[in-house]
C-alpha atoms as an extended CHARMM CRD file, in Angstrom:
* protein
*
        53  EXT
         1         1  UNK       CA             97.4110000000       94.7830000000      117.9920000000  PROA      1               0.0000000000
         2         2  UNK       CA             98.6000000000       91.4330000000      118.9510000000  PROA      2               0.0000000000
         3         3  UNK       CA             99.8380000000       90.8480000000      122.1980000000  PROA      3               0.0000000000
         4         4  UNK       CA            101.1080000000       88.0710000000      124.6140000000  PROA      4               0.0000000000
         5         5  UNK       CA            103.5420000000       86.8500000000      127.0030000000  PROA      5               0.0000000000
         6         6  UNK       CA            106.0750000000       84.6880000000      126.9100000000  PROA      6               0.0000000000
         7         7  UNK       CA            108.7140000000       83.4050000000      129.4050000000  PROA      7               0.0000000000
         8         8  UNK       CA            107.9010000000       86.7920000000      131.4200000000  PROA      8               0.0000000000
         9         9  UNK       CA            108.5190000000       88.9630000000      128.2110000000  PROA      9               0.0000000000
        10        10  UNK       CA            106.2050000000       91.1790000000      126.3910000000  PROA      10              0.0000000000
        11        11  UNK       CA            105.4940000000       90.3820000000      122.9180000000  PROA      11              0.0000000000
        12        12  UNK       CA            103.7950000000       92.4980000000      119.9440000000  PROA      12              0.0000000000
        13        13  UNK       CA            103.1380000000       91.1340000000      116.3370000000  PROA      13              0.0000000000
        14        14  UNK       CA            100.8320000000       93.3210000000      115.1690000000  PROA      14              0.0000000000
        15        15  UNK       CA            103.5420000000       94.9620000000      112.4270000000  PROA      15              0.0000000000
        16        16  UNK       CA            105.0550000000       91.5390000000      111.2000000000  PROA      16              0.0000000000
        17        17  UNK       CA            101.7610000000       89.8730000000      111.6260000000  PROA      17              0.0000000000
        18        18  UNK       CA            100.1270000000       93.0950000000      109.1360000000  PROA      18              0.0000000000
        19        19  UNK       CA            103.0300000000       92.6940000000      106.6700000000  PROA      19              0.0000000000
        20        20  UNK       CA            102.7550000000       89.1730000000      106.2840000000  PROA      20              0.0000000000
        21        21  UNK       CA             98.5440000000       89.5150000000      105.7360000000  PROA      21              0.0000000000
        22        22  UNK       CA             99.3010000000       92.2370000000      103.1220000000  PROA      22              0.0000000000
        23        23  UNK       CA            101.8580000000       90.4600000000      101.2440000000  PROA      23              0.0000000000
        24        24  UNK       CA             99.5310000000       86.8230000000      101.1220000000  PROA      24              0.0000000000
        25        25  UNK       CA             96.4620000000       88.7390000000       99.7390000000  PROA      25              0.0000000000
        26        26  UNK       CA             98.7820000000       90.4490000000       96.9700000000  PROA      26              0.0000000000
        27        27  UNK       CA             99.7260000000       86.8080000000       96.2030000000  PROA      27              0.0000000000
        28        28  UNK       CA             96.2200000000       85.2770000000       96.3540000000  PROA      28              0.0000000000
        29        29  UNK       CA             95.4480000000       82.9110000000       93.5910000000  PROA      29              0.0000000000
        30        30  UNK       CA             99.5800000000       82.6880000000       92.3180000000  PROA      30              0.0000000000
        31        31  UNK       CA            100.2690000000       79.6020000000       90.4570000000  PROA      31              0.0000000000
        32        32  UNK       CA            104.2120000000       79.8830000000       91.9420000000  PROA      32              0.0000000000
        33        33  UNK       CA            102.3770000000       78.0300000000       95.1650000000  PROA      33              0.0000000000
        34        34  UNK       CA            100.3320000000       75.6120000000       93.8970000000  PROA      34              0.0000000000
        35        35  UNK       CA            100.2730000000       72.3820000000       96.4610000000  PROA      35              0.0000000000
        36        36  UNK       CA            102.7480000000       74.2780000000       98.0180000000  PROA      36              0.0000000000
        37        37  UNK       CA            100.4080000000       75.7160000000      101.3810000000  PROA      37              0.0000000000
        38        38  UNK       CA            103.3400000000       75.9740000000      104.2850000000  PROA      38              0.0000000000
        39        39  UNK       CA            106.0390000000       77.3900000000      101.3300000000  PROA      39              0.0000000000
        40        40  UNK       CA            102.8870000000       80.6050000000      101.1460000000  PROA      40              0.0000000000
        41        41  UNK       CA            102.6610000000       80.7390000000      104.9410000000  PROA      41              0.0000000000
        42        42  UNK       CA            106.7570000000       80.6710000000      105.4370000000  PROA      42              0.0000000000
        43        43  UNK       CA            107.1230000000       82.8910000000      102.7320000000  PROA      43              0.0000000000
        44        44  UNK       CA            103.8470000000       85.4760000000      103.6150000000  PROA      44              0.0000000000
        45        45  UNK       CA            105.8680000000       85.8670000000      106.9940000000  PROA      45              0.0000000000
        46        46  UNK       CA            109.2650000000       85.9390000000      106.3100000000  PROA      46              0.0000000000
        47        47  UNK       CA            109.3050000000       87.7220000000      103.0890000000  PROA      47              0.0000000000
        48        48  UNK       CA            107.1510000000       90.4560000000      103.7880000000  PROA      48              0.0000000000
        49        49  UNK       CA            109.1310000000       91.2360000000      107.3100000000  PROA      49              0.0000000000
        50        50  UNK       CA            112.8060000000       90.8810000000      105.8370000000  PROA      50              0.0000000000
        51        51  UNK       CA            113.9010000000       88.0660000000      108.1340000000  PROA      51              0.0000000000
        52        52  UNK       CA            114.8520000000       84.0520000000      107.3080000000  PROA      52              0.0000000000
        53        53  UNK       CA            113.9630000000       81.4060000000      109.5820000000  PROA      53              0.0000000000
């Protein structure tokens, strides 16, 4: 588990931060992000924990 603090708040990522690792490695090697490095990461995040930055 992940944890910090921020601004006097407690923070966890470990779920979002899991989904997004599991959802990269299942698209390892995909030709739809080719040159396209920060469009993986932004995707691997927000795809894999249902939200849209």
């Amino acid at each position: 588990m992940l944890t910090k603090t921020w601004g006097g708040c407690y923070l966890k990522f470990d779920k979002e931060i899991e989904n997004a690792i599991a959802w990269a490695i299942n698209y390892l090697n995909s030709e739809d992000y080719q040159l396209r490095c920060l469009g993986f990461v932004e995707d691997a995040y927000e795809r894999s924990n249902g939200i849209e930055m």
